[in-house]
C-alpha positions in Angstrom: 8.5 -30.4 -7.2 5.7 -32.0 -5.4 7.6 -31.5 -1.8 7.7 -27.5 -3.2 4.5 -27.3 -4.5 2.0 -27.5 -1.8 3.3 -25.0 0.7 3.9 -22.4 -2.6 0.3 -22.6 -3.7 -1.0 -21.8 0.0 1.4 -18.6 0.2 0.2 -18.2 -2.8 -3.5 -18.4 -1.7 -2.9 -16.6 1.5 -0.9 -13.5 -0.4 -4.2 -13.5 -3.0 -6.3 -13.0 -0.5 -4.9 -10.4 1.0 -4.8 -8.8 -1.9 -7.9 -8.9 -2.9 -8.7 -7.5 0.5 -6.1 -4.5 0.3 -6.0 -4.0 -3.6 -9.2 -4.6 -4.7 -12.4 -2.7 -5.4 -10.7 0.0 -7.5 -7.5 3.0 -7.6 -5.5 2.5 -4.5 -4.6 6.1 -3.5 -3.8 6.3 -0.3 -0.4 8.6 0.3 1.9 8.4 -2.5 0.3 6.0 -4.6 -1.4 9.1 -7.1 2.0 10.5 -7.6 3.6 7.3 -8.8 0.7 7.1 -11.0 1.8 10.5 -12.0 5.0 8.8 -13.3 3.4 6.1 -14.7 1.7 8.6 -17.6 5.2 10.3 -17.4 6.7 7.0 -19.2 4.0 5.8 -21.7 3.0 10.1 -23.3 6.6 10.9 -22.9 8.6 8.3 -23.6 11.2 5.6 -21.5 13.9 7.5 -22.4 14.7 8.7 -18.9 16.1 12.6 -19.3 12.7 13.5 -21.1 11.5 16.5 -19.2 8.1 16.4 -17.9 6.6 20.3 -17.6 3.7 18.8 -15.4 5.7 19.2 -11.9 7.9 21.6 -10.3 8.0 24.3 -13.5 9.7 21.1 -15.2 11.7 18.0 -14.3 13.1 15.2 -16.0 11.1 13.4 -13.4 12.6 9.5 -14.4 16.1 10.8 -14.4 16.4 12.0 -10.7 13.5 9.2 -9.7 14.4 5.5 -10.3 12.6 4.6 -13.3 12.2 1.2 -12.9 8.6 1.2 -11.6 7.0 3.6 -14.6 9.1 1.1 -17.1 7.7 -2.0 -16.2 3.9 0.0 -16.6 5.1 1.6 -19.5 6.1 -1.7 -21.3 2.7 -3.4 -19.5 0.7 -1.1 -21.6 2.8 -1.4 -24.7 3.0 -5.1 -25.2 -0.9 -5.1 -24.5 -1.1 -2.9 -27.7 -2.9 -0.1 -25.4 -5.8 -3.0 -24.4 -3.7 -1.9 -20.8 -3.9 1.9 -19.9 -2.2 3.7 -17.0 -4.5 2.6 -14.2 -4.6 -1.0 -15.5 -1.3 -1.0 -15.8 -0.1 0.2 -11.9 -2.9 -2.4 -10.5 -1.0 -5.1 -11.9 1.8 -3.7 -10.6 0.5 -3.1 -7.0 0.0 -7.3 -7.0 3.3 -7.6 -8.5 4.6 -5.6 -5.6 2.9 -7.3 -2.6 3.7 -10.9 -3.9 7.2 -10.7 -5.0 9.5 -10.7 -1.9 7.8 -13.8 -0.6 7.4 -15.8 -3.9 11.2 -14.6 -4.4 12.5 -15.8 -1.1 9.9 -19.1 -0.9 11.8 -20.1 -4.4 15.8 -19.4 -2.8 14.7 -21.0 0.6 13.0 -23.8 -0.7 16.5 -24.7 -3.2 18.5 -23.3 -0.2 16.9 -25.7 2.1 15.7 -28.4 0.1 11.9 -28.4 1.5 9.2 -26.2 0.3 7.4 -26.5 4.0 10.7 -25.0 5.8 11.2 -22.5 3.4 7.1 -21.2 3.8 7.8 -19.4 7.2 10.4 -17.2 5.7 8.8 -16.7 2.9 5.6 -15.4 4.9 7.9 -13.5 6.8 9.5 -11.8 4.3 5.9 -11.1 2.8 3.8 -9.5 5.4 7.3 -7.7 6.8 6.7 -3.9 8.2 8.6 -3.1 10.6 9.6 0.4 9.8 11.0 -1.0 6.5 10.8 1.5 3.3 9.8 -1.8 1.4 7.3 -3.5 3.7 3.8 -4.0 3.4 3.0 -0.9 5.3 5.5 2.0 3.7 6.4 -0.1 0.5 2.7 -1.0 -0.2 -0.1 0.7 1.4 2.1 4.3 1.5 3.2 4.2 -2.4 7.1 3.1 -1.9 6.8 0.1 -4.5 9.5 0.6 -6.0 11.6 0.4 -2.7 9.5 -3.0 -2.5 10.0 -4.2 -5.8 13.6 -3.3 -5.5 13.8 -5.6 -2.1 12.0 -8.3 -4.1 14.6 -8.6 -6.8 17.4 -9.4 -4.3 15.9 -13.3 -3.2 16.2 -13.5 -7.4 19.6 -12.2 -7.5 20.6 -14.6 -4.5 18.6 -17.5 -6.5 20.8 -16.7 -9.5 23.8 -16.8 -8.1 23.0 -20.2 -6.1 24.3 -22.8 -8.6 27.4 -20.6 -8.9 27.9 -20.2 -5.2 27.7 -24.5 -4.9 29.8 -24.4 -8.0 27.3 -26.5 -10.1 27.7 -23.6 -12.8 30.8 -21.4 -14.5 28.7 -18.8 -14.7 25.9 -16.6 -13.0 24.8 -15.4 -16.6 21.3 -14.0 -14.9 23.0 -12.0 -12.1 24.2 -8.8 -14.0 20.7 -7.9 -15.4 19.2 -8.5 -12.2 21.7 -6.0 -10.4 20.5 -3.8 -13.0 17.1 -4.4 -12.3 17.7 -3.7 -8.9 19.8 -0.1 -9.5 16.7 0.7 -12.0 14.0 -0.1 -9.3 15.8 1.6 -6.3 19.3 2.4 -5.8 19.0 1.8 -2.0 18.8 -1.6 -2.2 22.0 -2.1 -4.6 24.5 -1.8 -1.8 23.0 -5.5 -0.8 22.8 -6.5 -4.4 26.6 -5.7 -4.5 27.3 -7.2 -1.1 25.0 -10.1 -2.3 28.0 -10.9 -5.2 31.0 -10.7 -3.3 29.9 -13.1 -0.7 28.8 -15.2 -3.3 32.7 -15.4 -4.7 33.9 -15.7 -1.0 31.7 -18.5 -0.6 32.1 -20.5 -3.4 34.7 -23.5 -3.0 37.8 -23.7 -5.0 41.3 -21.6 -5.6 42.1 -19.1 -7.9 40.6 -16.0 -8.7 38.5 -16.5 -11.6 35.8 -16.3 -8.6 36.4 -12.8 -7.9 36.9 -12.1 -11.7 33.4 -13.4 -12.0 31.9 -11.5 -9.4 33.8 -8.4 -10.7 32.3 -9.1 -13.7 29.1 -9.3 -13.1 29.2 -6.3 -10.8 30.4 -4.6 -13.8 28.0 -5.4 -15.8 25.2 -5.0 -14.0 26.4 -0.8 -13.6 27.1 -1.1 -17.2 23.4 -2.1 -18.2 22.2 0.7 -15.6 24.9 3.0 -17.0 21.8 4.9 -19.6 20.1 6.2 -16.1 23.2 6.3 -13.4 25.5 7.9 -15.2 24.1 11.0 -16.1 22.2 11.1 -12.8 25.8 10.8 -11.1 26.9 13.7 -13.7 23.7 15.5 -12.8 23.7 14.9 -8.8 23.1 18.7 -8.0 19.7 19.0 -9.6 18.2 15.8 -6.9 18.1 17.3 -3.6 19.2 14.4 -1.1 15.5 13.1 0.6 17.2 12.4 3.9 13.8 13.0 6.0 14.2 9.5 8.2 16.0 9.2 10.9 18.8 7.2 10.4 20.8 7.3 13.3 21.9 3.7 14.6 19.9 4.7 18.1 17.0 4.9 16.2 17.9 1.6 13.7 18.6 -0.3 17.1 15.8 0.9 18.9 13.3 -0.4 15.7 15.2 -3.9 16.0 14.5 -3.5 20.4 10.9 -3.0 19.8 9.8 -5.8 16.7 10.5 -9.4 18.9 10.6 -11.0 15.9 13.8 -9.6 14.6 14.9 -10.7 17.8 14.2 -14.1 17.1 15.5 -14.0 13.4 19.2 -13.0 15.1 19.1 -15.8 17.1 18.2 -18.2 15.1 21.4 -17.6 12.8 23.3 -17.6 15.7 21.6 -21.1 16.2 22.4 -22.5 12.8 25.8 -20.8 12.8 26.6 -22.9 16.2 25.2 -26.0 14.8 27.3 -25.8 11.7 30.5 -25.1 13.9 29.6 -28.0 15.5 29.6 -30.3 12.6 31.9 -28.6 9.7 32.0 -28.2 7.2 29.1 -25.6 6.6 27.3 -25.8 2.9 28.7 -22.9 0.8 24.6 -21.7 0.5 24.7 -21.9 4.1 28.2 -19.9 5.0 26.8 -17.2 1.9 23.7 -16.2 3.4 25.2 -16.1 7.1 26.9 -14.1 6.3 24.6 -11.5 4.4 23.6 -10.2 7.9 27.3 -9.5 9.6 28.1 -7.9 6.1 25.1 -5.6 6.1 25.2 -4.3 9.8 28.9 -3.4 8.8 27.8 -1.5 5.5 24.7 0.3 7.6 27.3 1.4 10.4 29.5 2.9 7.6 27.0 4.5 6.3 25.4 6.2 9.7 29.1 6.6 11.3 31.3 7.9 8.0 28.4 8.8 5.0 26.1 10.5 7.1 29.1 13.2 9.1 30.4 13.7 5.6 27.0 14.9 4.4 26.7 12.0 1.5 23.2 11.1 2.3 22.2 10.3 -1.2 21.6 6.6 0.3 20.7 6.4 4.1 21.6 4.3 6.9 17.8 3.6 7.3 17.3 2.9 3.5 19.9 0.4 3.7 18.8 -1.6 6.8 16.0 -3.0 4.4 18.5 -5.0 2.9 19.6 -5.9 6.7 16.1 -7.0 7.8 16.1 -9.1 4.2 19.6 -11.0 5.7 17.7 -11.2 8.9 15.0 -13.2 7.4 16.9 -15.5 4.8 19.7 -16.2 7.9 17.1 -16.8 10.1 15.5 -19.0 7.9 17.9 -20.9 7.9 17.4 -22.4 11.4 14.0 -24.1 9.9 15.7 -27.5 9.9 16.8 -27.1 13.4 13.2 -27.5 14.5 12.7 -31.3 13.0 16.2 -32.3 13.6 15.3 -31.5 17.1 12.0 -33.1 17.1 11.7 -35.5 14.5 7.9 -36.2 15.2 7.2 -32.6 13.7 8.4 -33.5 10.1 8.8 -30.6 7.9 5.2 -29.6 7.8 5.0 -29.5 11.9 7.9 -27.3 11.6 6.7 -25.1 9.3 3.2 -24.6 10.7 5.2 -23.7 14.2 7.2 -21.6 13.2 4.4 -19.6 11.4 2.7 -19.5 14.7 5.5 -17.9 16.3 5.8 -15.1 14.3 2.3 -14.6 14.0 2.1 -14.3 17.7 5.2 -11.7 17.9 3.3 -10.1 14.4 3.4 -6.9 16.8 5.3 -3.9 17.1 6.0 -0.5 17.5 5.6 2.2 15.3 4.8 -0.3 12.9 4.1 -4.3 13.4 6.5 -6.6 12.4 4.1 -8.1 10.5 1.3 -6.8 8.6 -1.4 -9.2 8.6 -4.5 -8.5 7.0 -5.4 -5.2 6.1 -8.5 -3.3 7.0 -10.3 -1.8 4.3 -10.8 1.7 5.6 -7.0 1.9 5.3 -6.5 1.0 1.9 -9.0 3.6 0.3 -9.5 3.8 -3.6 -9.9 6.7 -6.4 -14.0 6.6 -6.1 -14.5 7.4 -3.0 -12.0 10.0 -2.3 -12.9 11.7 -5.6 -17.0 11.5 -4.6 -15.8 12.7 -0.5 -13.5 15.5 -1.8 -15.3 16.7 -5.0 -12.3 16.3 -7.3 -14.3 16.5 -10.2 -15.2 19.8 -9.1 -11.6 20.8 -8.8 -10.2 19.4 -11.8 -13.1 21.2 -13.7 -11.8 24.9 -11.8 -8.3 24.2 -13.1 -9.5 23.4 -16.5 -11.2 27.5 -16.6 -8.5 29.3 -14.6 -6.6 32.0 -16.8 -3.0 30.5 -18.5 -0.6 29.3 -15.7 0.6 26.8 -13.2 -1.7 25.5 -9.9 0.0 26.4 -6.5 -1.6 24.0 -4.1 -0.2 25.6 -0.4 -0.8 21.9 0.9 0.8 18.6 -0.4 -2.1 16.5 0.3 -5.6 15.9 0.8 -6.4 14.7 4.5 -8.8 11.8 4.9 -9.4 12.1 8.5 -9.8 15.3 10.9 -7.0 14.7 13.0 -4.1 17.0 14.1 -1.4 14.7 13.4 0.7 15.5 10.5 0.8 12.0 9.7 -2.7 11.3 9.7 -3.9 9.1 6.9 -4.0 11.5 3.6 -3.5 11.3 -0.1 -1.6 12.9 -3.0 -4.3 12.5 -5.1 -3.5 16.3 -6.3 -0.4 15.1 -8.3 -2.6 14.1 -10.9 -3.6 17.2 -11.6 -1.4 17.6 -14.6 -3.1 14.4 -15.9 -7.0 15.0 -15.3 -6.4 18.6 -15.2 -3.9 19.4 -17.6 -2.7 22.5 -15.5 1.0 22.1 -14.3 1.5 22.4 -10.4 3.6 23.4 -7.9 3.7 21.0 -4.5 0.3 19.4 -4.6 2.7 16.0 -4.1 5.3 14.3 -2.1 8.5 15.4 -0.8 10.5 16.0 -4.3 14.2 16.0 -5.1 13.5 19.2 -8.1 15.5 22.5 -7.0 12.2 24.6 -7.4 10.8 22.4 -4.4 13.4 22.8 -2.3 12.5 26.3 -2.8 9.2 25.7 -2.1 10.1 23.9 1.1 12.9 26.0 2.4 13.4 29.2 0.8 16.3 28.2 -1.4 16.7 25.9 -4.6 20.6 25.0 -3.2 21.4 21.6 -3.6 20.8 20.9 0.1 19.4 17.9 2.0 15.9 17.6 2.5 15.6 17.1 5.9 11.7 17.6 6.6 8.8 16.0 4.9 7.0 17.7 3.2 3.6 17.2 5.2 5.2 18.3 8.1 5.3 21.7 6.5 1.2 21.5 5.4 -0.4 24.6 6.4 2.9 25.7 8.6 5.3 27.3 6.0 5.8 28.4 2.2 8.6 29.2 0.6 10.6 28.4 4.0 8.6 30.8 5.7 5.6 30.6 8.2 2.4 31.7 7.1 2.1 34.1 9.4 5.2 36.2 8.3 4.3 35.7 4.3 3.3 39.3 3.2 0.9 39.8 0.3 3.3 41.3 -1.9 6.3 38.4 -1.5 3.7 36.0 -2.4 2.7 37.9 -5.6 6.1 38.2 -6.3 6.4 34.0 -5.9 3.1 33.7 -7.7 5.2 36.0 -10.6 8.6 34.2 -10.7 6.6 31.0 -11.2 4.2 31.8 -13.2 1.1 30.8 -10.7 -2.6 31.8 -11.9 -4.5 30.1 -9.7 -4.1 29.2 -6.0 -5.2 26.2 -4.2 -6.4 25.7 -0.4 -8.2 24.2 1.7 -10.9 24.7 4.8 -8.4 23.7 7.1 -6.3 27.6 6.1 -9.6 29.2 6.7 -8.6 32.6 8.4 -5.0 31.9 7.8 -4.2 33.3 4.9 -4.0 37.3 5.2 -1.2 37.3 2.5 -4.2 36.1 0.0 -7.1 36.6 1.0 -8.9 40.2 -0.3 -5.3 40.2 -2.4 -6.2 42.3 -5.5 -4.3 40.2 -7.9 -6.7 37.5 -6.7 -10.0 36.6 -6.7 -11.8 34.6 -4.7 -11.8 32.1 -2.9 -14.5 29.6 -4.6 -15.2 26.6 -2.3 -15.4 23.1 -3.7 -15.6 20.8 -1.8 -12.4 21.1 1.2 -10.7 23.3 -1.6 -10.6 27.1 -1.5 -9.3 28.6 -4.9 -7.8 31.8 -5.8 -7.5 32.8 -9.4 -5.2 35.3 -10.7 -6.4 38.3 -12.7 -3.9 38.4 -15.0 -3.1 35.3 -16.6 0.6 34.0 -16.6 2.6 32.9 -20.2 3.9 29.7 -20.3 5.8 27.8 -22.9 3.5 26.1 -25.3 4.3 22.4 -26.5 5.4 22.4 -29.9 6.5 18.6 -30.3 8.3 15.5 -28.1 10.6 17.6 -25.7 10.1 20.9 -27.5 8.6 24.3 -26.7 7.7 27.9 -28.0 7.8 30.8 -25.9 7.3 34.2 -27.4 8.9 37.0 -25.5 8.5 41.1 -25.6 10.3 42.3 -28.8 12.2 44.7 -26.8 14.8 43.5 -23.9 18.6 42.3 -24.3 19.2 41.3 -20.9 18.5 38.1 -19.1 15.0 37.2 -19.5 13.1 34.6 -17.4 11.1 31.7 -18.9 9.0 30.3 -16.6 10.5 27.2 -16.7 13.0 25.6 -14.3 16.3 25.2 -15.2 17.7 21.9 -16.7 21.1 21.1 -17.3 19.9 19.6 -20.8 17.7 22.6 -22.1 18.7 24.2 -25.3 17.1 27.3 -26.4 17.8 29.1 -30.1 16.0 31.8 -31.6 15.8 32.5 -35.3 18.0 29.2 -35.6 21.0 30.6 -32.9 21.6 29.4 -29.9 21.2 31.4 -27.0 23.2 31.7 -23.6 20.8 30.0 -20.9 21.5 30.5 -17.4 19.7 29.0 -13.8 18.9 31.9 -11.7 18.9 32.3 -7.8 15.6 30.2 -7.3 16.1 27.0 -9.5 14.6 28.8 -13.0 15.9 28.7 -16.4 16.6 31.9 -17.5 17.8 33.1 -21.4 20.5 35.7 -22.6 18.8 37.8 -25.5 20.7 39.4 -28.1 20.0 42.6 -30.0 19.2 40.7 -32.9 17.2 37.7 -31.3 13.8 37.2 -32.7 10.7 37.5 -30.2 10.0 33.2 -30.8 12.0 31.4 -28.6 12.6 27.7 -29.2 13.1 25.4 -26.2 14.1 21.6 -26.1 15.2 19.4 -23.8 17.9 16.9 -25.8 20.3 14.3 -24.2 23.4 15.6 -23.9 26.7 14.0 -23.7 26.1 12.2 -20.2 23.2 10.6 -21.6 24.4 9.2 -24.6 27.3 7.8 -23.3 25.4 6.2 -20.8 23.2 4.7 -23.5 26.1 3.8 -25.4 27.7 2.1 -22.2 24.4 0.0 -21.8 24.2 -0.7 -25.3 27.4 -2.4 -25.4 26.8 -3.9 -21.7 23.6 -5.3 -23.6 25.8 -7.0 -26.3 28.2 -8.5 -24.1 25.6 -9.9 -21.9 23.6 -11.5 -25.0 27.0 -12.9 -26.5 27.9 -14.6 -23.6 24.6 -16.1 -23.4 24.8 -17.1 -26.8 28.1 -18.7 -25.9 27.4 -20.5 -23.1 23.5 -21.6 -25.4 26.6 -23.2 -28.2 28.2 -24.6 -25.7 25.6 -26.7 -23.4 24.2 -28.1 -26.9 
């Protein structure tokens, strides 16, 4: 302990003050940070529960079903167990530290048991802390872009691999731990579970002794672990058409090997496990920790190629190559790591400490890289910008106050983000920050956020709510394209029409579509525009009907008294919706652009009643995780009776 506890407490002091540098001094908000806030509120007004539709986005989603829910849990349950003392805000704060600090507390802890020395486990552990490198779960994209739960996915898998340590040595029958932490990991991000599941079965492979109660082991806690996720993955598996695959990156293995080619570092991280893995040949037999982690890295490039050679051509791009080479650079760092002792060995005047301190040097001085560094060092403030001072630089106050008065309907904001520099670039620095509409607001939007999975943005995007890859983010289409067509060819009355189908009253813009907008502006269903701020808004002249909340996941939507035909609710279409009138069900339908449309019947009343219950996927998920849950606990309770 007092070996470990030195070099832990100055991570520890270095990763605080970064954060306080990055994190502090209010609301990061920079990119997607306001959207994920967005589901934050979704989980503690709505409920955990994750098919609970949320009206707020995209004419309605059951945002935590087709989203990993782990993230707007663990605020959820941060607010709850403070008794409320905890609101949204507070909660995601905490949650931003918890997300920069846990891959490299998480790998310091399995390096420092791995390797017996707290000092050669600190430079992987910084590593694996300041990482960028183009990963979806560094500090750049995983932190300072919004993807935390990609990062606090990535951070889980040094606990799973700590877990599963004793068992690997075979110090332990069982890895009672590991199953909820593969859970943990599926809930957080289901990217990173491919290495979670790679993570078990070299764990079995590596552990000594005959027999296949290893393997049965591993299958089991495999099992397990999809069991206790089963209440989200199944009926997201059932479900898979209403998530449009996000495959915007470019995940071809030139462009995975050409990221390795241009971050030295990684470089250096390959060759130091081809170091260690020399050394052990050279004095067998290897440590079964040793031979595990080794091979992490050989195992993930296989999986990666699979998934850019075979996945990708068969169009199953649910999870991308260049998703799963995060859990790649993670093998890089842990099997790199494990040259540390090399360095001593070889020069024993260095001790641990000298070791540690050079290494850390070394990859401080190849920190660089290209698009992003390596490593991400210290952060500059005007990079990291919070809720104040966007709101005071971009009147949002202003705006939320507009949407407040404008006639009954939902906001149409024709860009997805608020720019927070003048530069050309579509990946200029910018912020989401109009996702929160629904929640300062209280008007429902459509786009205003980040490139969705929901069938009505793929409309938005492309013309057509098919269940289609996204290939484009959506900035790229900012103040280009609606509804998959240019501005430019977008006539007045297809717009209305839009504006109709989606029950849009008021229109937002901004200066930069001054001039640009001929299918809007003088449009006589519009008024308009009133400047605040960068925004330009339209309101409609006629307000729009939508359904009015009537309870937890139900509506009222009162319709002409005449009409037997199908008959369009203004609300998107959800596998799960349930609509009666008078007490009868009625036949529900999803129409051509993603919307939930209802069968009247001569007799039907004018009230319709809409809710949003779980259906059979959903409760035999829950059930599946229920008795996952039971399992797990009874087998603790086992093992408890038996240690005593």
């Amino acid at each position: 302990m007092s070996r470990t506890l030195p070099p832990a407490l100055l991570l520890l002091l270095y990763g605080v003050a970064f954060g306080r540098a990055a994190l502090g001094g209010g609301l990061l908000v920079y990119d997607d940070h306001p959207g994920q806030l967005y589901r934050l509120h979704h989980a503690i007004t709505l409920g955990l529960a994750p098919w609970h539709l949320n009206p707020g986005w995209w004419a309605g989603y059951a945002e935590l079903q087709y989203y990993p829910p782990g993230l707007a849990w663990l605020g959820a349950l941060l607010h709850r167990f403070s008794w409320g003392a905890v609101d949204a805000t507070g909660a995601y704060q905490i949650l931003l530290w918890i997300a920069w600090l846990l891959p490299g507390l998480a790998t310091f802890a399995l390096l420092a048991r791995a390797l017996g020395s707290g000092w050669l486990a600190l430079p992987g552990a910084f590593v694996a802390l300041t990482l960028s490198a183009g990963s979806r779960s560094g500090v750049e994209e995983g932190l300072r872009w919004g993807l935390l739960g990609a990062r606090l996915g990535c951070g889980m898998l040094p606990l799973l691999a700590l877990s599963l340590v004793s068992w690997v040595e075979g110090r332990r029958r069982r890895a009672v731990l590991a199953a909820p932490l593969v859970a943990c990991v599926i809930f957080l991000h289901p990217a990173h579970a491919p290495a979670a599941f790679v993570l078990v079965v070299l764990a079995a492979w590596a552990r000594p002794g005959d027999g296949s109660s290893r393997w049965r082991h591993a299958a089991g806690i495999a099992g397990l672990g999809l069991g206790l996720a089963a209440l989200w993955l199944l009926p997201l598996l059932v479900h898979l058409d209403m998530a449009l695959p996000l495959a915007w990156g470019d995940a071809s293995l030139i462009a995975l090997f050409r990221n390795l080619a241009t971050h030295p570092l990684l470089l250096i991280l390959v060759l130091g496990q081809f170091a260690v893995w020399l050394s052990a040949r050279a004095r067998p037999p290897r440590a079964p920790t040793t031979r595990w982690l080794l091979a992490l890295t050989p195992a993930m490039v296989v999986l990666v190629i699979l998934d850019a050679l075979v996945a990708a051509p068969l169009g199953l791009l649910w999870l991308p190559a260049d998703r799963l080479a995060d859990g790649l650079l993670l093998a890089l760092v842990l099997g790199g790591s494990l040259a540390a002792p090399l360095l001593p060995a070889r020069f024993p005047r260095l001790r641990h400490i000298g070791a540690a301190a050079a290494l850390i040097a070394v990859a401080v001085i190849l920190s660089g890289g290209a698009p992003e560094p390596t490593l991400s060092l210290w952060p500059a403030r005007s990079e990291w910008p919070k809720h104040q001072t966007v709101a005071r630089d971009v009147s949002l106050d202003g705006l939320w106050q507009a949407l407040r008065e404008a006639p009954e309907g939902r906001a149409l904001f024709l860009r997805s983000a608020v720019t927070l520099e003048q530069r050309p670039e579509w990946w200029r620095p910018h912020t989401h920050i109009t996702a929160l509409a629904p929640v300062l607001s209280g008007r429902a939007i459509i786009n205003g956020t980040f490139t969705h999975p929901a069938p009505v943005a793929g409309l938005f995007y492309t013309g057509s709510a098919a269940p289609r890859p996204i290939m484009t983010l959506v900035e790229q289409r900012d103040g280009r394209t609606i509804f998959g067509q240019p501005l430019e060819a977008v006539t007045a009355a297809a717009f209305a029409g839009w504006c109709d189908r989606l029950a849009v009253s008021v229109v937002v813009a901004t200066d930069e579509d001054d001039g640009r907008l001929a299918f809007l502006d003088g449009h006589p269903a519009f008024s308009g525009p009133d400047r605040i701020g960068p925004f330009r808004i339209y309101l409609s002249r006629t307000p729009r009907r939508l359904p009015s909340a009537a309870g937890p996941q139900r509506w009222t939507l009162t319709l002409p008294s005449s009409g037997t035909d199908w008959t369009p609710t203004a609300m998107a279409y959800s596998p799960n919706t349930r609509v009666e009138s008078g007490g009868a069900p009625l036949a529900i339908r999803r129409n051509g652009i993603g919307m939930l449309e209802v069968r009247r019947t001569r007799d039907a009343a004018a009230l319709l009643e809409i809710t949003h219950p779980p259906a059979t996927a959903e409760k035999l998920g829950l059930s599946i995780s229920a008795l996952s849950l039971a399992l797990l606990l009874a087998t603790w309770l086992r093992r408890a009776s038996l240690t005593r």
